[in-house]
C-alpha positions as CSV (number, residue, x, y, z in Angstrom):
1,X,47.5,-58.4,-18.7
2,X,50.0,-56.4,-17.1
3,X,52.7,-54.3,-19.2
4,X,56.4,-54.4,-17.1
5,X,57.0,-50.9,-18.3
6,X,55.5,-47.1,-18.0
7,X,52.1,-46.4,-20.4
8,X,53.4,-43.5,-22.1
9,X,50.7,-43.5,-24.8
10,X,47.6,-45.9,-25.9
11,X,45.6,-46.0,-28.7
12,X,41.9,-47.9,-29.3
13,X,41.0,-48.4,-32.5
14,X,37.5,-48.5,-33.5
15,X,34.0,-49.7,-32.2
16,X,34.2,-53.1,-33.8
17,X,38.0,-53.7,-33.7
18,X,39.7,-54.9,-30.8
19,X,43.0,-54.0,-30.8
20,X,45.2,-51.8,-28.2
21,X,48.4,-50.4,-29.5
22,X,50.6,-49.5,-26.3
23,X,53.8,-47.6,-26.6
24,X,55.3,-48.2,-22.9
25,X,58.7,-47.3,-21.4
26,X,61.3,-48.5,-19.4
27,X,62.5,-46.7,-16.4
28,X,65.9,-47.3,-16.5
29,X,68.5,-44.5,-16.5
30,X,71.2,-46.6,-18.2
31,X,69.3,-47.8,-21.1
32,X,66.7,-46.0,-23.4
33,X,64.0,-48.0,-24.4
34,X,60.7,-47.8,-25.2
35,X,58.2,-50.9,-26.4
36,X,55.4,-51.4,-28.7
37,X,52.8,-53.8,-27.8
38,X,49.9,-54.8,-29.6
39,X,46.7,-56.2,-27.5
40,X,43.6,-58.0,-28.3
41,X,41.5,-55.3,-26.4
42,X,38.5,-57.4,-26.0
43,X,40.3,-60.5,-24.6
44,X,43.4,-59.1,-22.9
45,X,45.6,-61.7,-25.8
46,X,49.0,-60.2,-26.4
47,X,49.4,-59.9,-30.5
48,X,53.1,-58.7,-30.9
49,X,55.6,-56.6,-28.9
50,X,57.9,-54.9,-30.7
51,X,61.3,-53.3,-28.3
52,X,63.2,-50.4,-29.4
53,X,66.4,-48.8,-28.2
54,X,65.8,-45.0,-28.4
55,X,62.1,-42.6,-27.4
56,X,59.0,-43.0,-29.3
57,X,57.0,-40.1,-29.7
58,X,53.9,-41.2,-32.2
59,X,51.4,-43.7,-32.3
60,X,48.2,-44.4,-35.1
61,X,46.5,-46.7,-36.0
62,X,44.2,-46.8,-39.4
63,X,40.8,-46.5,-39.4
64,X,40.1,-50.1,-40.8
65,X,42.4,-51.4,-37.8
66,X,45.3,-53.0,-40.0
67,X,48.1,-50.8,-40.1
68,X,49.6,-49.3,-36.9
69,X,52.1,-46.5,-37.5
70,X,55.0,-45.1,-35.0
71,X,57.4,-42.6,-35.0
72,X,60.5,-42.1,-33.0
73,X,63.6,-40.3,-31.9
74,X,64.8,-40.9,-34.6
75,X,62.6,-39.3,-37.0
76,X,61.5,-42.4,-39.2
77,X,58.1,-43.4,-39.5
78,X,57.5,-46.8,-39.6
79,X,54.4,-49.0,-40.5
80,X,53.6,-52.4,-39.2
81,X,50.7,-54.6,-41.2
């Protein structure tokens, strides 16, 4: 799989869990935006891709691999199950 955008930041969570959380971004000088994208690691299968209109600057994911948390530009925090 191939992400249209910039890999600003990754994150791979755990041994046993196969999931990539991708925050990429688009290099476009009219238009800020920056993407999250959730990946089956193991089988390349995209699980969601989230678009937001403004910087991300965070990205973590919970030890037991359910929640994934972002923060951006913004400065709200916000939690995806």
């Amino acid at each position: 799989m191939s992400l249209p955008q910039e890999i600003k930041q990754a994150v791979f969570s755990g041994t046993d869990g196969h999931l990539a959380a991708i925050i990429s971004m688009k290099n476009n000088a009219d238009e800020v935006q920056d993407d999250l994208t959730l990946i089956d690691s193991q089988t390349g299968e995209l699980r969601k891709r989230v678009p937001f209109h403004q910087r991300l600057n965070a990205l973590a994911v919970s030890p037991e691999r359910r929640l994934v948390a972002i923060g951006g530009a913004d400065m709200i925090v916000r939690v995806f199950d």
